[in-house]
C-alpha positions in Angstrom: -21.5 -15.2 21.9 -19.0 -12.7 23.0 -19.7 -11.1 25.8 -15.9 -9.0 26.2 -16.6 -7.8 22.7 -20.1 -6.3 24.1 -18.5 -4.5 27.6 -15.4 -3.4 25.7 -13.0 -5.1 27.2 -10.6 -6.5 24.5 -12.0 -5.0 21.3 -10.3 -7.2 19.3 -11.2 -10.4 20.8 -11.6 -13.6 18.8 -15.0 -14.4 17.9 -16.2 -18.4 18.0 -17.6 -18.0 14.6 -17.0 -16.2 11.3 -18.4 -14.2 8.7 -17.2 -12.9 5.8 -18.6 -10.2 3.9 -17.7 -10.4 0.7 -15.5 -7.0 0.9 -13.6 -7.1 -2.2 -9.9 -7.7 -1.2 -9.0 -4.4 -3.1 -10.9 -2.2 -0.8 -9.6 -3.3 2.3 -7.5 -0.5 3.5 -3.9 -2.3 3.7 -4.5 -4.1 0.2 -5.6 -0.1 -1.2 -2.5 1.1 0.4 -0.1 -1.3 -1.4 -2.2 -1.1 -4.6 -1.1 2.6 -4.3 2.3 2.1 -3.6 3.0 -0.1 -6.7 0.9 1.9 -8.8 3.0 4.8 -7.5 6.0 3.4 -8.3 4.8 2.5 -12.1 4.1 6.3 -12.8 1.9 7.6 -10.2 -1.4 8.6 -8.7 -4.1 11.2 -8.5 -3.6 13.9 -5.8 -6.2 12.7 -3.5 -4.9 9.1 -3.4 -1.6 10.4 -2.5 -2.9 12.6 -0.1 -5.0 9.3 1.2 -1.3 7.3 0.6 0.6 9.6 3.2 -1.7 9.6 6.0 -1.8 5.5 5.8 -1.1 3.3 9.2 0.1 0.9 6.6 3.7 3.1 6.4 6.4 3.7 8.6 6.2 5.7 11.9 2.3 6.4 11.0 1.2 7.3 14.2 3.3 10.0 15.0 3.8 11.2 11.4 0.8 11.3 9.3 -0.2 14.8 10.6 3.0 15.7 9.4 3.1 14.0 6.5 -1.1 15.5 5.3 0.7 18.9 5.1 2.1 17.4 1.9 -0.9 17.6 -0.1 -1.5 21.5 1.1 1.7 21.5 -1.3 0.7 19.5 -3.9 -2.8 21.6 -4.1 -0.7 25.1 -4.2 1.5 24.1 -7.1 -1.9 22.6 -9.0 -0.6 18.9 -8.8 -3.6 16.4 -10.2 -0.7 13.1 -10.1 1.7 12.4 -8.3 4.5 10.3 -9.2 7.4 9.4 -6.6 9.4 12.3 -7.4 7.0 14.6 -6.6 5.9 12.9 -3.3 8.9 13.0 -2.3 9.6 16.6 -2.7 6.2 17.2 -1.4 7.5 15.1 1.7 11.0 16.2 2.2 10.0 19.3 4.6 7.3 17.5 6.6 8.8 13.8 6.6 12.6 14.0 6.0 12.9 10.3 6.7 10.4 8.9 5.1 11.3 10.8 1.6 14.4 9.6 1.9 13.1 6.4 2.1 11.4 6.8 -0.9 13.5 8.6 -3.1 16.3 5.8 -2.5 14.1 3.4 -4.1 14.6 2.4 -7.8 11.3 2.1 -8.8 10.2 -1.2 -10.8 11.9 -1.4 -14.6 9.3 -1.2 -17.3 10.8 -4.0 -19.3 8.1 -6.3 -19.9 8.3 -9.8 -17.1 6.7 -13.2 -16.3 4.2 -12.6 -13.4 6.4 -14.1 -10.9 9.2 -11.6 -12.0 6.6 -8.6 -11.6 5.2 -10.5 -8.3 8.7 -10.3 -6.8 9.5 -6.8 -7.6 6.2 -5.4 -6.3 6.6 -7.1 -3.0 10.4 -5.9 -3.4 9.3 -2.6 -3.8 6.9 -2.5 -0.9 8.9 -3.9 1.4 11.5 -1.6 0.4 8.8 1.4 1.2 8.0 0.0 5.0 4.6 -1.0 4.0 3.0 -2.3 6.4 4.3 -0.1 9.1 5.6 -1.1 12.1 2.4 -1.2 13.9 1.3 -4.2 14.9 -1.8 -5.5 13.0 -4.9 -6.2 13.8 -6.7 -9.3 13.5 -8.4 -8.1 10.1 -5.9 -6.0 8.6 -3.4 -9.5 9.2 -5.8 -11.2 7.4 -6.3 -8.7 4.6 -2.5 -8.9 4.4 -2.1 -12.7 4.5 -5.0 -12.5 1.4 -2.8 -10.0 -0.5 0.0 -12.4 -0.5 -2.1 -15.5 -2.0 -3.1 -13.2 -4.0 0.3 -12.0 -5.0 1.1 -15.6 -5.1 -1.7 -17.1 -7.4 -0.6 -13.8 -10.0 2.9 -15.2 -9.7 1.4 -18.5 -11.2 -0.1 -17.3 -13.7 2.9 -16.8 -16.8 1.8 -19.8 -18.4 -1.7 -18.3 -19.4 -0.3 -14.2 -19.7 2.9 -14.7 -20.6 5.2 -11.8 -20.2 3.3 -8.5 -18.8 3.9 -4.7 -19.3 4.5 -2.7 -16.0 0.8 -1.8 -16.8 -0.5 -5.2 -17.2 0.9 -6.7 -14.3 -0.4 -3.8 -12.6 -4.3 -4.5 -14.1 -3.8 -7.8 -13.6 
């Protein structure tokens, strides 16, 4: 049914059909990449998914910086690191990735005062935005689509402060 997917001639050609998979929203590698971002900024994340975290299209400059930036964990393994909050991403970072830790580090992560849905929606899309996610590469079909789903998403948990009420930092994060 598509025969310039078959000879390789525009890989990312639309199909005249489609099929979904089921793949859980949360796996999908720019949903997993914000995921880690916000749970980041709410007090951190094991060593590998930081390691995962900085070599991520889904941030600034990726393509010509994640080799740069994967030095960071060779850091994080020497000084025994098993989370990593931003703090100590952004150290790990600063040699390897000036720009992007100051990025980083000039971010107030999100306050821990407890918040309506919508409140914590708002600051986690604040946040990421503030962090570059999701690059400036342009996005392919699926990862648009992955995106697009992680703001109804985003959207439907904003709704949601009539059921929850008002969320820890850890709550909204679950939730």
């Amino acid at each position: 049914l598509c025969p310039e997917r078959l000879l390789a001639l525009e890989a990312d050609a639309s199909r005249p059909y489609g099929v979904s998979l089921g793949e859980p929203l949360a796996t999908t590698p720019i949903t997993a990449c914000a995921l880690d971002l916000i749970a980041l900024a709410c007090g951190g994340i094991d060593t590998a998914a930081a390691a995962a975290l900085v070599r991520s299209p889904f941030l600034p400059d990726a393509s010509s910086r994640w080799t740069a930036r994967a030095a960071a964990e060779l850091d994080w393994l020497r000084h025994g690191e098993r989370r990593v909050d931003v703090a100590t991403l952004v150290a790990g970072l600063r040699a390897h990735d000036a720009s992007l830790a100051h990025r980083l580090a000039s971010l107030a992560p999100p306050s821990k005062t407890r918040r309506s849905p919508r409140d914590w929606a708002r600051a986690f899309s604040d946040w990421l935005g503030a962090a570059g996610w999701p690059g400036n590469a342009t996005l392919a079909s699926a990862q648009w689509q992955a995106r697009e789903a992680w703001s109804s998403a985003l959207a439907q948990f904003a709704s949601l402060g009539s059921v929850t009420g008002m969320l820890s930092q850890a709550g909204a994060l679950d939730a």
